[in-house]
C-alpha positions, 0 to 999 in steps of 0.5 A, a space after each residue: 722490127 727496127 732491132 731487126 733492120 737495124 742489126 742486119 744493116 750493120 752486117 753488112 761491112 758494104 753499106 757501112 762503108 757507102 755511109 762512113 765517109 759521110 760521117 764526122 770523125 767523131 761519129 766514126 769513133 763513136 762506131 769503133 768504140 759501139 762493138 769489135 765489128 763496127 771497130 774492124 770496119 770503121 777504124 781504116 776510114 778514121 786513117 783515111 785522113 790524117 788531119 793535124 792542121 792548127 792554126 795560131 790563133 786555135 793555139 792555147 798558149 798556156 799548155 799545147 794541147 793540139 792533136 800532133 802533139 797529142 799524137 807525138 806524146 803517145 806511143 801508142 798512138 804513133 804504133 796505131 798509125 804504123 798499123 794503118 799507114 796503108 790506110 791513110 789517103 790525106 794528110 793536113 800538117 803543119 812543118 813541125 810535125 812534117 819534120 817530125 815524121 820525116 825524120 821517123 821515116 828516116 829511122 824506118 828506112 835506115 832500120 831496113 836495110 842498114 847496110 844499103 843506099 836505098 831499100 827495095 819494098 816488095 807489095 803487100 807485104 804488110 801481111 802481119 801489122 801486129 809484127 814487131 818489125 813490119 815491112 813497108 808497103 810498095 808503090 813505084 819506083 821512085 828515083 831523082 833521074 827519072 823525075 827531071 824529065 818529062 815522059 811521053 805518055 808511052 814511056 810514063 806507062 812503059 816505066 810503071 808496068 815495068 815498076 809495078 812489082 816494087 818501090 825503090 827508096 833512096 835514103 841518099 836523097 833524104 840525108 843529102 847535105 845539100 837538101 838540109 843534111 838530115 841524120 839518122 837520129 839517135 835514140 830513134 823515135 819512139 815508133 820508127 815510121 814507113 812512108 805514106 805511098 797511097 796519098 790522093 790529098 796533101 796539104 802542109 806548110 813547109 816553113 813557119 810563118 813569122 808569126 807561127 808557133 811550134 809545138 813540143 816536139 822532142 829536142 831532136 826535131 825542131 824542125 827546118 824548112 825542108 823543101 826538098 824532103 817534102 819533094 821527095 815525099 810527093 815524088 814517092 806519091 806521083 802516082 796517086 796524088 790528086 789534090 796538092 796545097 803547098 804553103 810557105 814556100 820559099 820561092 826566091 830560092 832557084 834550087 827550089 823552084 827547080 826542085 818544085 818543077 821538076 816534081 810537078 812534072 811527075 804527078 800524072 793524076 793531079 788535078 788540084 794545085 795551090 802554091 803559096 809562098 812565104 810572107 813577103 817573098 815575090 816572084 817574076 813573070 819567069 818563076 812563074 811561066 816555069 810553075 804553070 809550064 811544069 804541072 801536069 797536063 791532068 791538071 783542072 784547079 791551078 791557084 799561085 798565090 805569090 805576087 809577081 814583081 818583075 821590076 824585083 832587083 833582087 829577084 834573081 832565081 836561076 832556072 837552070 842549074 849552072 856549075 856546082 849546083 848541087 843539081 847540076 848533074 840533072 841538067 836544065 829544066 825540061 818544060 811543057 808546051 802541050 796545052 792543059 786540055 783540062 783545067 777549069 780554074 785559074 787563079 793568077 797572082 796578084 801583081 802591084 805594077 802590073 802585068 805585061 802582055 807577054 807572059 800573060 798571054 803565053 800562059 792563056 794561050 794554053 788554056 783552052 778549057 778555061 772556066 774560072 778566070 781570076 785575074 791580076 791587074 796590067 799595066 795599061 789599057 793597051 797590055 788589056 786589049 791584048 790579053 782581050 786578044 789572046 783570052 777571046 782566041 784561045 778561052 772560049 769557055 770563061 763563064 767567071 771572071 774575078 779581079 781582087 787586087 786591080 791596084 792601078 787597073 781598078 777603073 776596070 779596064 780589064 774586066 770590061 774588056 774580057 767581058 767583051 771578048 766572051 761569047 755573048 750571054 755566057 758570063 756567069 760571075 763578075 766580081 772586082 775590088 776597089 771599082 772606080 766607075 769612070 767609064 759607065 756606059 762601057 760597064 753598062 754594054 759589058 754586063 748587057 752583053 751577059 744579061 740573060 747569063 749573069 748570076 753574080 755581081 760583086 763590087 768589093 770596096 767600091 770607090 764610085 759606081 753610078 746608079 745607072 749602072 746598078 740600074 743596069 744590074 736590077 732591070 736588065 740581069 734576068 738570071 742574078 742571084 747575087 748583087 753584092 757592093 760594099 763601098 767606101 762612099 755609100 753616096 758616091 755608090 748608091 741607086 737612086 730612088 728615081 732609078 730604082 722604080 724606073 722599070 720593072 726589075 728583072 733580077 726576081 730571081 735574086 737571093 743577095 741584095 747587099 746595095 746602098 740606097 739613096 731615098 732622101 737627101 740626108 739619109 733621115 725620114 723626110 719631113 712631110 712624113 710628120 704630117 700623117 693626114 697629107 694635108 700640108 703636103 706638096 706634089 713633090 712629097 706625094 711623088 715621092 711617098 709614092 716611089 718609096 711605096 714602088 721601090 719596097 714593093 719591088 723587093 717584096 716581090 724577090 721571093 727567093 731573097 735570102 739576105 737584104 741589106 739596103 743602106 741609105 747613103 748620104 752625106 752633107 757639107 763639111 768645108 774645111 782648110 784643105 777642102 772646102 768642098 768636102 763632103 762627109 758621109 753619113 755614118 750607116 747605122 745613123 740613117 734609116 729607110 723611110 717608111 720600110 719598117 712601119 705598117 700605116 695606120 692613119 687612126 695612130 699617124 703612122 705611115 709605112 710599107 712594111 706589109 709589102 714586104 710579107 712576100 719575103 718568105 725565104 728571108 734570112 737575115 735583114 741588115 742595113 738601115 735599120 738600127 732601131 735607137 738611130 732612127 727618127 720616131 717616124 721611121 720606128 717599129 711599134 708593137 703592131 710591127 712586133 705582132 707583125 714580125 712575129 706573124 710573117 718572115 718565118 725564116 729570119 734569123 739575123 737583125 740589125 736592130 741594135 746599136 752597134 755599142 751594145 756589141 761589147 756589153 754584158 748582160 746589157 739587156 737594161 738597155 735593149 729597148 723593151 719594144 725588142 725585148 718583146 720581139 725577142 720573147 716571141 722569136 727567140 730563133 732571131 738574133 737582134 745583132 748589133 749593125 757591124 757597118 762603119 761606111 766613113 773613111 
């Protein structure tokens, strides 16, 4: 019965291709090579995608061995991608194996018509792959005049149907001198190359990194950064192209950013755009409005990595071609002003002096449909407001803000000021780096104002937070699902244990808690614990034992938890020439959190919470202060901790309990202690890493 079913599932080629592109490439070669049926179905799905992206550090520097050498060395695997050039739809590829293929189309095109400037390609001739000299596949006209303008939609759909019936394809604008002077080269390449005309995904590199290495390409085609080639390239593909990820560009140069714009402007179908410039290279406030005002209005996902720097003295690029430009004859840049009714997703770089007001703003006031936001740091509290101003007029829809390089702006200003502009309980995610908390109750307001809406907070490399302002987050934030800190100073950015059994928290709904503590004064169990019958004790130890029972009995009831990483921040006084009120941290994996990791038994003298963590069912992976050699004997798991760990948390995974030396040791099992050799015997499934922590600056 299931020989039957399953031979009458592989009958049908409609179901094989529902399920192939959900399958590994390696799965769909394990089809080609299963029988001949399988192989005619699977094969155009394997082209589908022509992945030969490899980055340095996957490079084996004794012998390249990467898939686009493998592929320029083999003849027959360069005839089998002419057989399925109509099949590929997605292209990955670094600039010496682009090169490399240009200039195999190069030696198709010149082969077709050797004695004309451009070649006409009708559609679907490719009838006969297997002919000895095929026929290039057809896609619309393509030519320079009819990109450097921008079409209304009448005249776009007037100028594809009158195009419908075939490609023109200069060769001119290939060998031009001024775009690199490539030539037809001799002896030709192995297998001669016709275009890719169907390609929905491109993403390539244009010019190796400093760092980038070339693989063994043939003499002749060592490549050179060829920009415009690659416009060329993306021009013949406008009508079908959808995603687009351009890296290395070089974006100081004005024949290329005019060249970029004026194919950005013919790519009617797009909807994902990355630039990303070559090291170093920085754009002003222009280069950047000409890119935004060039894309498509189809446009959802626009990210511009580059830094913008308009004080840049030699940032001199030339948005209109003066006299002698080889482009010249093209006339000035003509830019969009109808607003992108359809992008989501902005990402604006990155800016060490800051924004000014003006360019920011033009640019926000044409992004009505505006969703996720990440935005660069301003230059003043005043260029702020006005942002502020134009992002609540104009960007009602924001429900992300993210700021990752605030440099001068990280007291955030910004933030609190997008926040307050967006409609009330809207905002989703909140996240901005290097956070100086000097305006709390501001902050405090901000995240009131989302606190049924708010899903993620994210404060990377914190410089100082209060802890009224993470209470903030834990009772107030009903829908967070992330609370992620990484700090600098963990007892300059910590909730205190006062704060934290304040109030019932809100957030149940939490599957990240990753926030440094602050449950004793030095980050070590507190003496009174040493005296298990309570007998010595004072009010103040009762008081506090009791809140480390409310505190740890609040994360057990986060039944969703996925990842717990309390840090217990502390410090103690470290005087010194320059500062004699210097304050050193204590190091993480040197604290620990009283009481969190032991089952109370008071025949044995043991006090502890641990019990109330056996809600947490979902627990993926348990980090912070919890390094089982650093801590003091008190705070330590015993063998009814194993037992326990063996008997709740079915889910773990991930444990912080080793020392952080054992990292780099070999077979240093000799020195885990035995207690978790034993927890490792009865869960093999956890790993008991090292803690990866190091909080001292």
């Amino acid at each position: 019965m299931k020989t039957s079913a399953c031979n009458s599932f592989f009958s049908l080629p409609e179901l094989i291709a529902l399920v192939l592109p959900h399958l590994s490439r390696q799965d769909i070669i394990n089809l080609i090579y299963t029988n001949c049926n399988l192989r005619d179905i699977c094969t155009p799905f394997f082209w589908h995608s022509l992945d030969l992206i490899v980055w340095d550090w996957e490079l084996d520097f004794g012998e390249d061995t990467t898939a686009q050498t493998r592929l320029i060395a083999s003849p027959e695997g360069l005839q089998a991608l002419y057989r399925n050039v109509d099949t590929v739809q997605a292209v990955y590829w670094r600039p010496d194996f682009s090169w490399y293929y240009f200039n195999a189309v190069l030696t198709y095109l010149h082969s077709t018509s050797s004695r004309s400037s451009s070649v006409a390609v009708k559609q679907n001739t490719l009838e006969d792959k297997e002919q000895e000299t095929p026929t290039p596949i057809a896609t619309e006209t393509v030519t320079g005049a009819e990109r450097d303008r921008v079409l209304s939609a009448s005249e776009a759909s007037a100028m594809e149907d009158k195009n419908q019936e075939e490609t023109i394809i200069s060769i001119e604008e290939l060998t031009a001198a001024e775009w690199g002077g490539m030539v037809i080269p001799s002896p030709f390449p192995v297998v001669s190359l016709p275009p890719f005309l169907h390609l929905t995904i491109y993403k390539g590199m244009i010019a190796m990194d400093a760092y980038g290495l070339t693989t063994n390409l043939p003499p002749d085609y060592h490549h050179i950064p060829h920009h415009h080639q690659t416009f060329w390239f993306l021009r013949l593909n406008s009508s079908t192209l959808v995603h687009l990820e351009l890296l290395t560009l070089d974006l100081d140069s004005s024949p290329v950013v005019r060249d970029l714009c004026r194919t950005l402007c013919g790519l009617r179908q797009l909807k994902v755009l990355k630039l990303d410039a070559s090291q170093q290279c920085e754009i002003s406030s222009r280069v950047l409005e000409a890119l935004f005002f060039s894309c498509p209005e189809s446009l959802e996902e626009l990210y511009i990595v580059p830094t913008v720097e308009d004080e840049d003295p030699m940032s001199n690029v030339q948005l209109d071609p003066q006299e002698g430009d080889w482009d010249y004859g093209r006339g000035p840049l003509v830019l969009r002003r109808r607003s992108l009714l359809h992008l989501k997703i902005f990402e604006i770089p990155s800016s060490y002096s800051g924004f000014l007001a003006s360019p920011l703003c033009s640019i926000l006031e044409h992004c009505p449909a505006l969703e996720h936001l990440v935005i660069p740091s301003l230059k003043t509290s005043i260029i702020s407001e006005k942002v502020a101003k134009a992002v609540g007029k104009h960007c009602q829809r924001l429900v992300s803000l993210k700021m990752p390089q605030p440099f001068m702006d990280n007291k955030g200003v910004t933030m609190m000021s997008l926040a307050e502009v967006i409609p009330p309980q809207q905002l989703k995610t909140f996240e901005i780096f290097g956070y100086l908390d000097d305006f709390p109750d501001r902050m405090i307001a901000a995240w009131t104002r989302h606190s049924e809406t708010l899903q993620r907070i994210e404060l990377s490399n914190c410089r100082r937070l209060t802890s009224a302002t993470l209470r903030t987050a834990v009772m107030n934030c009903r829908a967070l699902e992330v609370l992620e800190l990484t700090e600098f100073y963990s007892s300059k950015c910590c909730l205190t244990l006062e704060d934290a059994v304040m109030e019932k928290w809100a957030c149940t709904k939490l599957r990240i808690l990753d926030i440094p503590v602050k449950l004793t004064y030095n980050g070590k169990n507190p003496e009174y614990l040493n005296d298990p019958s309570k007998e010595s004790w004072t009010a103040l130890d009762h008081a506090h034992w009791n809140m480390l029972g409310k505190f740890y009995s609040q994360i057990g009831l986060l039944s969703d938890l996925e990842i717990l990483d309390l840090r217990s921040g502390a410090s103690f006084h470290a005087p010194s020439m320059m500062d004699p009120e210097h304050m050193q941290e204590i190091r993480v994996e040197e604290t620990c959190l009283p009481g969190m990791l032991v089952l109370e038994n008071l025949t044995y003298g043991r006090l502890g919470y641990l019990s109330r963590l056996s809600g947490l069912n979902k627990l993926l992976e348990l980090r912070g202060s919890i390094v089982w050699e650093n801590m003091d004997a008190g705070a330590r798991m015993g063998h009814r901790e194993v037992d326990w760990f063996v008997d709740n948390l079915p889910a773990l995974r991930v444990a912080h309990f080793m020392p952080r030396e054992n990292k780099y040791l070999e077979g240093g099992r000799a020195q885990v202690p035995e207690l978790l050799l034993d927890l490792q015997r009865h869960r093999p499934e956890i790993d008991l890493r090292p803690h990866p922590y190091n909080n001292v600056c």
